[in-house]
C-alpha positions in Angstrom: -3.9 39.2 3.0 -3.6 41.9 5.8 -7.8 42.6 5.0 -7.9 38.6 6.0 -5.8 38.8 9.2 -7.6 42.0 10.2 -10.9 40.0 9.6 -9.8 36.5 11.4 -8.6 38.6 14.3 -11.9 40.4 14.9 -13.6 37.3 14.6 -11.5 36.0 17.2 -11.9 38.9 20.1 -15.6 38.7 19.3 -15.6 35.2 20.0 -13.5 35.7 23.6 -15.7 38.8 24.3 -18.8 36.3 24.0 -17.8 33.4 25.5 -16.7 35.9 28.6 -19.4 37.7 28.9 -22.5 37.0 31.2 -23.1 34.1 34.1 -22.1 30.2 33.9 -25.7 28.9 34.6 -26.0 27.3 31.1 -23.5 24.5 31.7 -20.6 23.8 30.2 -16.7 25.7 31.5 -15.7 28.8 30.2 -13.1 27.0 27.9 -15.4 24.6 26.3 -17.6 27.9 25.8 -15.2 29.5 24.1 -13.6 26.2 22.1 -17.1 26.2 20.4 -17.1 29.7 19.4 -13.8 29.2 18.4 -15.1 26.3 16.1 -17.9 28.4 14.8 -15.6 31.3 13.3 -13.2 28.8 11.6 -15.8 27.0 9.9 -17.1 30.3 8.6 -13.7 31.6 8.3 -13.1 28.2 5.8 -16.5 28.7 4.0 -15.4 32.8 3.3 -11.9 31.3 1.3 -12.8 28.1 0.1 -12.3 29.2 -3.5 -9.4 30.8 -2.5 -5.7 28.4 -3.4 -2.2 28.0 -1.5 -1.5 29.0 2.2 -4.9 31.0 2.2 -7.2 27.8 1.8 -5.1 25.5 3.4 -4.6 27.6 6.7 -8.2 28.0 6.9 -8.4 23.9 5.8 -6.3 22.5 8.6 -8.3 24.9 11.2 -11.7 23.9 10.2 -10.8 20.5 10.4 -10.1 21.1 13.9 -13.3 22.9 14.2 -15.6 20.1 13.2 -13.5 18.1 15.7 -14.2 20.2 18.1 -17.7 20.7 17.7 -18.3 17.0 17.1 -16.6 16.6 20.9 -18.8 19.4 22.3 -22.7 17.8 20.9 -21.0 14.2 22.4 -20.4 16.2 26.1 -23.2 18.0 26.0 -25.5 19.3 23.3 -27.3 21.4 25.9 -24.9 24.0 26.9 -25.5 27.3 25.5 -22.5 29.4 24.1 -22.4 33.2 23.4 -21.3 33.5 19.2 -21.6 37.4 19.4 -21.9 39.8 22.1 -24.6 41.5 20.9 -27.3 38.7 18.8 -26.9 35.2 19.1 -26.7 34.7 23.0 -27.5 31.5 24.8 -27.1 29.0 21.5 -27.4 25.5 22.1 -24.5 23.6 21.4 -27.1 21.7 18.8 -27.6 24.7 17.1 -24.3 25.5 16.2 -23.6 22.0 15.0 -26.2 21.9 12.9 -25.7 25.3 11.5 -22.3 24.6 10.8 -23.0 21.4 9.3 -25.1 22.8 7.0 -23.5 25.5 6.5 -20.5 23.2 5.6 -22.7 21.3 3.1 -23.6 24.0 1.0 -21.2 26.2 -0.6 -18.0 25.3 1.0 -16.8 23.0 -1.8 -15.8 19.3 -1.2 -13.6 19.3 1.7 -16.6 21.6 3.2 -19.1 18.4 2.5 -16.8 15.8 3.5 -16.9 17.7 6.8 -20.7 18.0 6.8 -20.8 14.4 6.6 -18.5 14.2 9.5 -21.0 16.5 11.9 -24.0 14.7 10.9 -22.7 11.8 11.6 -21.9 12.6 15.1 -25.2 14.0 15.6 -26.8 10.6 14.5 -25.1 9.6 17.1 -26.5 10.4 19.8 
């Protein structure tokens, strides 16, 4: 369980460090930035245990859940704005990207919940 702490946590500073780094010319506050990076790493985070069972799963449930909200929110605002996922590859990704890579991501090999999920993003893609 510690290995999974140790790996959620590094997720997390990388995310802070990315969405930190570099100008705001892209659009989009610091926060929301960092809210969709945020989103990113929990969906992945969910994908990495969802054959796990108990407080594991359902931890990383409840915050991907929140995630796809999240990233639903951030196409709806503004699909454009590019957000830093890692400090040192994937710089400037559009808002788009990320939803749709999570969505498919989501879709394939993250169980039901994952797809139910999926369903969820694309939908809020068709949306706009």
């Amino acid at each position: 369980m510690s290995a999974q702490r140790s790996l959620v946590a590094l997720i997390l500073a990388a995310a802070v460090l990315a969405a930190g780094c570099g100008g705001d010319d892209s659009g989009g506050s610091s926060n929301e930035k960092l809210l969709v990076a945020q989103a990113n790493a929990d969906i992945q985070e969910f994908c990495a245990v969802s054959g796990s069972k108990g407080a594991v799963y359902d931890l990383a449930y409840f915050a991907m859940l929140d995630a796809v909200d999240s990233l639903a929110k951030a196409y709806k605002d503004d699909k454009n704005v590019k957000v830093n996922l890692d400090p040192d590859r994937n710089r400037d990704v559009p808002v788009s990207k990320v939803v749709t890579d999570a969505e498919r991501r989501l879709s394939q090999g993250c169980g039901k919940d994952g797809k139910q999920q999926a369903a969820h993003l694309q939908q809020a893609v068709q949306q706009q």
